[in-house]
C-alpha positions in Angstrom: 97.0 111.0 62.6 96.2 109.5 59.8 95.5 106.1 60.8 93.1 107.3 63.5 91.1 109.1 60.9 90.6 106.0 58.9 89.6 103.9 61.4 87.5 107.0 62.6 85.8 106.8 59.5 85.3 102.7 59.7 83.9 103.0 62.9 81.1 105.3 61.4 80.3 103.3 58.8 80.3 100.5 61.1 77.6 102.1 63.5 75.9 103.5 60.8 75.3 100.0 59.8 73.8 98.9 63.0 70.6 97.1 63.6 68.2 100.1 65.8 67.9 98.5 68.6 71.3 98.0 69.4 72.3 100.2 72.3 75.7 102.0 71.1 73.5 103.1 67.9 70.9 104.6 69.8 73.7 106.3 72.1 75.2 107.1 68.6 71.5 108.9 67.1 70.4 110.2 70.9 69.6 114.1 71.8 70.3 114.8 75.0 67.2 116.8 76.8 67.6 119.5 79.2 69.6 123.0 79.2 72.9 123.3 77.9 75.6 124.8 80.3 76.9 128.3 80.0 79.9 128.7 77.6 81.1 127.4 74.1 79.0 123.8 73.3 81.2 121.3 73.5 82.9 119.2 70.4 81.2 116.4 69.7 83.2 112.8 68.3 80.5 113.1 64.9 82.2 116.8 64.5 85.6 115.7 64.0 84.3 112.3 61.7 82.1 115.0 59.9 85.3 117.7 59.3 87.5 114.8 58.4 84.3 114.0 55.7 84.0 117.5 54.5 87.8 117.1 53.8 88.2 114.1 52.1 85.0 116.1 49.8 82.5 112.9 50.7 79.1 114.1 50.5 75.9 112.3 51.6 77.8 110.0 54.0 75.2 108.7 55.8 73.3 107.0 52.3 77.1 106.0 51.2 77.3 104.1 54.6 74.1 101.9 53.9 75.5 101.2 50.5 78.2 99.0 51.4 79.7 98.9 47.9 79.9 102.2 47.7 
């Protein structure tokens, strides 16, 4: 379990890093339009990097990703 959180993690910082026009960062950034079906919204992949985040106490992930060093 652990090893697929950390390379979770890498993964995000790795698409975070992305140039915009590359297509698995916009898929990564897109909204869906539309209605949502009836029941409970589905889990989304960013939920379980973002629980994993809020976890480890790493805030302000997304500024920490363009900082490399950090």
């Amino acid at each position: 379990m652990t090893v697929i959180k950390i390379r979770r993690l890498g993964w995000l910082g790795y698409v975070s890093t992305m140039n915009e026009t590359r297509s698995v960062k916009k898929i990564f950034e897109g909204k869906l339009e539309g209605r949502r079906g009836r029941g409970r919204p589905r889990l989304r992949w960013i939920n379980d990097v973002e629980d994993d985040l809020r976890k480890l106490g790493v805030k302000r992930w997304r500024t920490k990703a363009l900082n490399r060093e950090e």
